[in-house]
TILODREN-695373 format. One line per 8 residues: number of its first residue (from 1); their letters; for each residue x, y, z of C-alpha. Coordinates in nm, 4 decimals. Example, Ala and Ser with C-alpha at 12.3 -4.5 7.8 and 13.67 -1.06 7.14 Angstrom:
2
1	AS	1.2300/-0.4500/0.7800 ~ 1.3670/-0.1060/0.7140
***
This chain:
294
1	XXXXXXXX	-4.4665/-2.0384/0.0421 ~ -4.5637/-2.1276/-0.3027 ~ -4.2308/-2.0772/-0.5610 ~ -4.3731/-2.0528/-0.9533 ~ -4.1016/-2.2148/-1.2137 ~ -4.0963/-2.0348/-1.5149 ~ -3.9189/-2.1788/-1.7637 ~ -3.7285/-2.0149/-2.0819
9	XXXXXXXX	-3.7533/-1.9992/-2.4127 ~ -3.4708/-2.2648/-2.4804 ~ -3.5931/-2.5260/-2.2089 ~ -3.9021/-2.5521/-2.3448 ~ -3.8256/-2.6113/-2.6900 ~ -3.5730/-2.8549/-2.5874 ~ -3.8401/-3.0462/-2.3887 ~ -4.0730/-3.0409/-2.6998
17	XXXXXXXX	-3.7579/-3.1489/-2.9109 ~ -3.7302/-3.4360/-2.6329 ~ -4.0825/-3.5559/-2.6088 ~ -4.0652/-3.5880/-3.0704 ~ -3.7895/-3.8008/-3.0364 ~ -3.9467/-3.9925/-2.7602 ~ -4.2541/-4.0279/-2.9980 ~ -4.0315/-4.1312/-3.3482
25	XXXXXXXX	-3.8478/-4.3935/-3.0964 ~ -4.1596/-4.5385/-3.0354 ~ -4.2271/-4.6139/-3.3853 ~ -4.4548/-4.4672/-3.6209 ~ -4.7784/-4.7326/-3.7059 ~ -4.8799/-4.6339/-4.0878 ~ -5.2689/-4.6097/-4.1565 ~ -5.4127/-4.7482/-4.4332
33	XXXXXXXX	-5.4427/-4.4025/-4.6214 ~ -5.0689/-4.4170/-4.6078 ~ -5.0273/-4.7705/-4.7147 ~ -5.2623/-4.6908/-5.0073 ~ -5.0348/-4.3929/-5.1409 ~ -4.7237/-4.5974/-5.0805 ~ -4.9031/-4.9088/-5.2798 ~ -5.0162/-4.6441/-5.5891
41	XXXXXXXX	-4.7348/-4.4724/-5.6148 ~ -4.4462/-4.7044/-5.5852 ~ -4.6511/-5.0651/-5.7365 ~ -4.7347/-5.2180/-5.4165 ~ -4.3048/-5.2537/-5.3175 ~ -4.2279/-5.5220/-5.0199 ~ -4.0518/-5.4039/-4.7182 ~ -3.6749/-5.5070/-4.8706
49	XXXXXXXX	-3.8000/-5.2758/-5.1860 ~ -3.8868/-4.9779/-4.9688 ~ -3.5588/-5.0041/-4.7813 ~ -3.3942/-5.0053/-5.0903 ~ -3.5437/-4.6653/-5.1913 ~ -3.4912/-4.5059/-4.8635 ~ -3.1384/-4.6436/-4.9059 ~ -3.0631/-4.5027/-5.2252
57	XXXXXXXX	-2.9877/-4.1526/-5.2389 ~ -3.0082/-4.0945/-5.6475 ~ -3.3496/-4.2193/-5.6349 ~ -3.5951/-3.9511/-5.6916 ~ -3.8829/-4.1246/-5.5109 ~ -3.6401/-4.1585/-5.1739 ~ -3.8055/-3.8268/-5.0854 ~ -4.1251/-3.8364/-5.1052
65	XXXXXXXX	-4.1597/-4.1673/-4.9453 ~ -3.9806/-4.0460/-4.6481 ~ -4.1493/-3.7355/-4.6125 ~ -4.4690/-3.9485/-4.6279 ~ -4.3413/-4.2427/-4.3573 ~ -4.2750/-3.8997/-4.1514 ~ -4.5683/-3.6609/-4.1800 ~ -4.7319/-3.6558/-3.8088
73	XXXXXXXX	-5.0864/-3.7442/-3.8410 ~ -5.3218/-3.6848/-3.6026 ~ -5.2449/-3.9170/-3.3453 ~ -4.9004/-3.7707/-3.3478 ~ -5.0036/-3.4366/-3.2720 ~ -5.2484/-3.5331/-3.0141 ~ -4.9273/-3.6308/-2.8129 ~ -4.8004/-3.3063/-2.8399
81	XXXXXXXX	-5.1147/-3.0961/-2.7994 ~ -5.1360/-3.0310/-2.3711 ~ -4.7724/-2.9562/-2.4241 ~ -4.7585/-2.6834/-2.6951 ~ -5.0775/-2.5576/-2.5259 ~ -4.9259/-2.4860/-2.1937 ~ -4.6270/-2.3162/-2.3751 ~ -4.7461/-2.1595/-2.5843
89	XXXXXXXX	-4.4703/-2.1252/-2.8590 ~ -4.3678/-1.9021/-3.1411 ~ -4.2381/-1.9011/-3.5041 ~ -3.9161/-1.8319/-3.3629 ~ -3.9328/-2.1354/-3.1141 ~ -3.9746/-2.3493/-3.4093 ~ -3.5505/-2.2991/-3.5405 ~ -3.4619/-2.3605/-3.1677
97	XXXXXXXX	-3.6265/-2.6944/-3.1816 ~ -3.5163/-2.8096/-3.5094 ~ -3.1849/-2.7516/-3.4103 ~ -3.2450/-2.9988/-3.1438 ~ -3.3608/-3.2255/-3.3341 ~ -3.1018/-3.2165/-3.5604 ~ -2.8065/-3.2483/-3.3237 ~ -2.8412/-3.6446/-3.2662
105	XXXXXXXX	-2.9305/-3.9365/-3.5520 ~ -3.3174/-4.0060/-3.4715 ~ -3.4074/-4.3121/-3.5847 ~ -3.7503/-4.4896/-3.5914 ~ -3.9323/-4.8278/-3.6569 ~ -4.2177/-4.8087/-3.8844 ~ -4.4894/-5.0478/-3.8613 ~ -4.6936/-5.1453/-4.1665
113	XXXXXXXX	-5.0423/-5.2616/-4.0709 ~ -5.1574/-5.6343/-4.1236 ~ -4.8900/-5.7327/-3.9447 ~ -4.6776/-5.6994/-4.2475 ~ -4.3556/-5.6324/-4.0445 ~ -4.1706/-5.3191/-3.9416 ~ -3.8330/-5.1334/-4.1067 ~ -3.6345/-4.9122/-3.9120
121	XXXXXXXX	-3.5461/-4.5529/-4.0823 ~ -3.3342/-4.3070/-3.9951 ~ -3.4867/-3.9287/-4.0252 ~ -3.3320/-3.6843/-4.2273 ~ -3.2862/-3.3202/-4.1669 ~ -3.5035/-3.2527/-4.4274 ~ -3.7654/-3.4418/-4.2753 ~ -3.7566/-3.3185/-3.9598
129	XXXXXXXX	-3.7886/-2.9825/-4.0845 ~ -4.0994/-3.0544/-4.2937 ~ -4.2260/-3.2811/-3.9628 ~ -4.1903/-3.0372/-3.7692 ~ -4.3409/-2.7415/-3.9829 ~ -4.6906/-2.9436/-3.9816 ~ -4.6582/-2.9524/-3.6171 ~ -4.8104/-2.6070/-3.6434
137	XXXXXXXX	-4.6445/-2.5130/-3.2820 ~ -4.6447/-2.2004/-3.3080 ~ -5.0716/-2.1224/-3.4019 ~ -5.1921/-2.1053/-3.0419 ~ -5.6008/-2.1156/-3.0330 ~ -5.7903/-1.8129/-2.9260 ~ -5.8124/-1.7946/-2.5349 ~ -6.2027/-1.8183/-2.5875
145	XXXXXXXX	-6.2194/-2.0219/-2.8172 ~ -6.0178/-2.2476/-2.5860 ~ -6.2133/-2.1907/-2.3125 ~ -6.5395/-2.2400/-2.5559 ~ -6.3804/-2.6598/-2.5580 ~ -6.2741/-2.6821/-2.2229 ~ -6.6576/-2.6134/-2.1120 ~ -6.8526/-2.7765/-2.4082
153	XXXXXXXX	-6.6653/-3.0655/-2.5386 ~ -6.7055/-3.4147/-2.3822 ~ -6.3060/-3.4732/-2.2154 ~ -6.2489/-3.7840/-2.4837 ~ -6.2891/-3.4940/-2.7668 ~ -6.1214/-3.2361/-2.6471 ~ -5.7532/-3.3349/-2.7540 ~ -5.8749/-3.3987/-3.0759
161	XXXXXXXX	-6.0081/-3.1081/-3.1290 ~ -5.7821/-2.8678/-3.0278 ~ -5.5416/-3.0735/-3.3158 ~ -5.7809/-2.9933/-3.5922 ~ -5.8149/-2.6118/-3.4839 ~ -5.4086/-2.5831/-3.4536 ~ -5.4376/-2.7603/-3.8061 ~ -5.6528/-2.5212/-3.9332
169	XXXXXXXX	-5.6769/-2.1678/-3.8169 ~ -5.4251/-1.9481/-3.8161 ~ -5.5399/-1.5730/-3.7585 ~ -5.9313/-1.5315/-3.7632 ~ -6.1789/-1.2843/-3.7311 ~ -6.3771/-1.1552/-3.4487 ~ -6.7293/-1.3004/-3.5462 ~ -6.5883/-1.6779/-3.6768
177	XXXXXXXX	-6.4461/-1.6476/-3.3052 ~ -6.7537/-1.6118/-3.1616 ~ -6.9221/-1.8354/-3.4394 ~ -6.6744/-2.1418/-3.2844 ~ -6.7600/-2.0227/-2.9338 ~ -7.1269/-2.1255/-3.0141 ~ -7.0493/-2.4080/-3.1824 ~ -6.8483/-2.5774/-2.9851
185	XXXXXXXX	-7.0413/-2.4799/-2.6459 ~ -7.4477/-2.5800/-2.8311 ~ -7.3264/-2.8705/-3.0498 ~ -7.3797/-3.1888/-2.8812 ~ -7.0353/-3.3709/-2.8849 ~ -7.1376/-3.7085/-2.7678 ~ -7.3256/-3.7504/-3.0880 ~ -7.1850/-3.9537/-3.4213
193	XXXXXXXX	-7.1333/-3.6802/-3.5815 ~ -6.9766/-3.4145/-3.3957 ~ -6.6297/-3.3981/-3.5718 ~ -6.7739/-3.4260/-3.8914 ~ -6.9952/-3.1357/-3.8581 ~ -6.6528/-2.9961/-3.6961 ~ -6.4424/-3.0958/-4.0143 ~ -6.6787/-2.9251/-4.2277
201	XXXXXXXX	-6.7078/-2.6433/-4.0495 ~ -6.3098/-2.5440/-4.0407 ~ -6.2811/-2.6562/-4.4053 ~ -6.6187/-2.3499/-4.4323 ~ -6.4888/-2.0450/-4.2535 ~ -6.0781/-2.0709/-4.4463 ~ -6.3321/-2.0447/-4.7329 ~ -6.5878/-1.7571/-4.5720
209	XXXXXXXX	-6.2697/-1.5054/-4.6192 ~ -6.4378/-1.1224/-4.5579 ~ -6.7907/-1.2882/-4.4224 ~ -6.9239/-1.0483/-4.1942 ~ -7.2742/-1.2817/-4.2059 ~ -7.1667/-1.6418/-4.1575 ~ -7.5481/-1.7538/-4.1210 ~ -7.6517/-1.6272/-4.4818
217	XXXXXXXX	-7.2836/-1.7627/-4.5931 ~ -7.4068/-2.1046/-4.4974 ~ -7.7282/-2.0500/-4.6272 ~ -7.5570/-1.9774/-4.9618 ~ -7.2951/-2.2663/-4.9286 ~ -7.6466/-2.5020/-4.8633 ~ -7.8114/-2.3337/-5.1692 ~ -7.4742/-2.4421/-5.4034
225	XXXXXXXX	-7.5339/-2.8313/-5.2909 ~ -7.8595/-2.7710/-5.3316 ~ -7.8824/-2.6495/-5.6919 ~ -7.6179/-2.9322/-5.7733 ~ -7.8143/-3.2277/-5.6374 ~ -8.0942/-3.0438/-5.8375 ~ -7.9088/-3.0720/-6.1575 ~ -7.7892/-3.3916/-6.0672
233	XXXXXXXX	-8.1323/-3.5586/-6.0559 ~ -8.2534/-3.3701/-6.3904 ~ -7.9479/-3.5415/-6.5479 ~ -8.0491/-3.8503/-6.4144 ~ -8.3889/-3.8101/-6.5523 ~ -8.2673/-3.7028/-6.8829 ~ -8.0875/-4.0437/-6.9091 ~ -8.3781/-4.2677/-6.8202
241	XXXXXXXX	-8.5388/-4.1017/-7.0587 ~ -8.2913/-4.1116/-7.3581 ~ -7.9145/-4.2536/-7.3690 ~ -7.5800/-4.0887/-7.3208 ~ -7.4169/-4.1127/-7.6608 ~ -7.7738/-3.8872/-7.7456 ~ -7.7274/-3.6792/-7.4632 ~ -7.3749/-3.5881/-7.5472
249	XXXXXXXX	-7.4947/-3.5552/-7.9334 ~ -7.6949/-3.3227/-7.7792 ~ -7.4450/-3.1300/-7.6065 ~ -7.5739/-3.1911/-7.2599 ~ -7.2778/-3.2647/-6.9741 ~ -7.2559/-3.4881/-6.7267 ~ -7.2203/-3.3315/-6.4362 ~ -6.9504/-3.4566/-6.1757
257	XXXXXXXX	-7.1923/-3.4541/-5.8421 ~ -7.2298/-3.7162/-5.5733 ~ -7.5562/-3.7309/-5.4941 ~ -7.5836/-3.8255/-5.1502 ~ -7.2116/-3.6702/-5.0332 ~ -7.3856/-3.3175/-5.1684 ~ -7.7299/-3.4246/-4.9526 ~ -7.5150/-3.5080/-4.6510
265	XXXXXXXX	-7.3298/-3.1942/-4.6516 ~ -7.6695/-2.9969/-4.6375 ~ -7.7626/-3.2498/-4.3512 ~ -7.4636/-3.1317/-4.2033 ~ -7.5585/-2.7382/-4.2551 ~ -7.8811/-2.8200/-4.1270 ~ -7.7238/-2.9113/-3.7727 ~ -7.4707/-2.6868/-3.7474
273	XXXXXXXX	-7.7014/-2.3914/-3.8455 ~ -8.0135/-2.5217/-3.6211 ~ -7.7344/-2.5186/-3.3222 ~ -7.5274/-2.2251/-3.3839 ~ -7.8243/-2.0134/-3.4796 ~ -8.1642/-2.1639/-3.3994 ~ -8.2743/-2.1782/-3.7945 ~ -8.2122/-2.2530/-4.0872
281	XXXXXXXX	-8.3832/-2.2629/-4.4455 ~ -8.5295/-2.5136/-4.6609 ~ -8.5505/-2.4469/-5.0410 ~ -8.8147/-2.6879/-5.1360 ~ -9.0466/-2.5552/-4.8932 ~ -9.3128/-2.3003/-4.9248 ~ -9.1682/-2.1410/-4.6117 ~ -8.8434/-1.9791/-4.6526
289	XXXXXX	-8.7121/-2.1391/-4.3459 ~ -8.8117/-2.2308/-4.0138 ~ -8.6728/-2.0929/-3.6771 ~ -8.6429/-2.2642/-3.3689 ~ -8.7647/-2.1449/-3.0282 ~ -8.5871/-2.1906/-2.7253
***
């Protein structure tokens, strides 16, 4: 006779609360994104420096360095993710665990890259609240689009991106639902860049707010980088032409455009679109666009 063991509300979030602290005890390793902010913003300080302005209550810097040495990256979350996924927890779930937290002194070693030696901090209630908060715990991902991962993603992947989507999307619409579906069941994940095409298409659909057609709102999104690598280029040929103290005489701008990060993002449209929907379109050409047949 099999017996199923369902646990409550308040077990669970004390076994999340459990498996943070377990995480912060390990120590936290800071990236080099982290190191660079820390470097900018406080001169490039040496460990005794940065323990003397986590030390140091009055100082107005104290806490926004700590909320930095604590803000759960990625990897973090990743060591969470099978665990708020089979649990599935709410809003309300989120007070329980902070609570948890908060009832014992959590202390962790941080570990600056380079081998550059380690500092242990102690995390404030504060912190924890804000570290937990961009846990996102309680956005659970649409059944199908779960189920969408499970079937299409390569297993290495899959942790990853079920991080980004709890990251990401919050309530969402029927038909970017099924739009994820497709993408995440025709894209080929093995390739380069799978979570790049994935990063850009999150980042599109919290901007396609109302978009009924999410193929002609790509289209359009493609057309924008289009136009501005367009301009772009004229600029450019305006200046070998002439100079910019002319130009500017002249009341011509420069315009702020990246060339080739504008050109990759329409690379990017191009394979996402050519998956998702079989076609896509190509301004330059005589033809319109060109459809795939499968």
């Amino acid at each position: 006779m099999l017996i199923f063991y369902i646990m409550n509300a308040d077990e669970k979030c004390i076994l999340l609360a459990e498996r943070i602290v377990k995480i912060l005890e390990d120590g936290i390793h800071l990236n080099s994104d982290v190191m660079h902010f820390i470097d900018s913003t406080f001169s490039s300080p040496c460990i005794n420096e940065l323990e003397k302005i986590i030390a140091d209550n009055s100082d107005c810097e104290r806490d926004s360095l700590i909320e930095l040495i604590f803000f759960p990256d990625e990897e973090i979350q990743a060591r969470l993710e099978a665990l708020l996924e089979i649990h599935n927890y709410c809003k309300e779930d989120e007070k329980k665990v902070l609570d948890y937290l908060s009832s014992g002194q959590i202390e962790s070693t941080i570990h600056f890259p380079d081998d550059k030696g380690t500092l242990s901090v102690k995390m404030p209630y504060e912190a924890a609240g804000r570290f937990l908060t961009r846990l996102n715990i309680h956005r659970n991902i649409d059944e199908k689009i779960s189920a969408a991962i499970d079937t299409g993603v390569s297993q290495k992947l899959k942790i990853s991106v079920k991080v980004k989507l709890r990251n990401t999307v919050n309530e969402i619409a029927e038909n970017k639902i099924f739009f994820l579906c497709d993408f995440f069941e025709k894209m080929e994940s093995e390739s380069g860049d799978f979570l790049e095409c994935l990063d850009f298409t999150l980042s599109f659909l919290d901007e396609a707010e109302n978009t009924s057609d999410l193929f002609r709102a790509l289209m359009d999104k493609k057309r924008f980088y289009y136009k501005n690598v367009q301009r772009a280029e004229k600029f450019r040929q305006q200046l070998e032409k002439g100079n910019m103290e002319t130009m500017i005489l002249q009341g011509v701008k420069a315009p702020y455009i990246n060339i080739e990060d504008e050109t990759r993002k329409m690379d990017l449209i191009d394979k996402i679109s050519l998956s998702v929907f079989g076609r896509t379109e190509y301004f330059e050409n005589a033809h319109p666009y060109i459809e795939l047949k499968f």
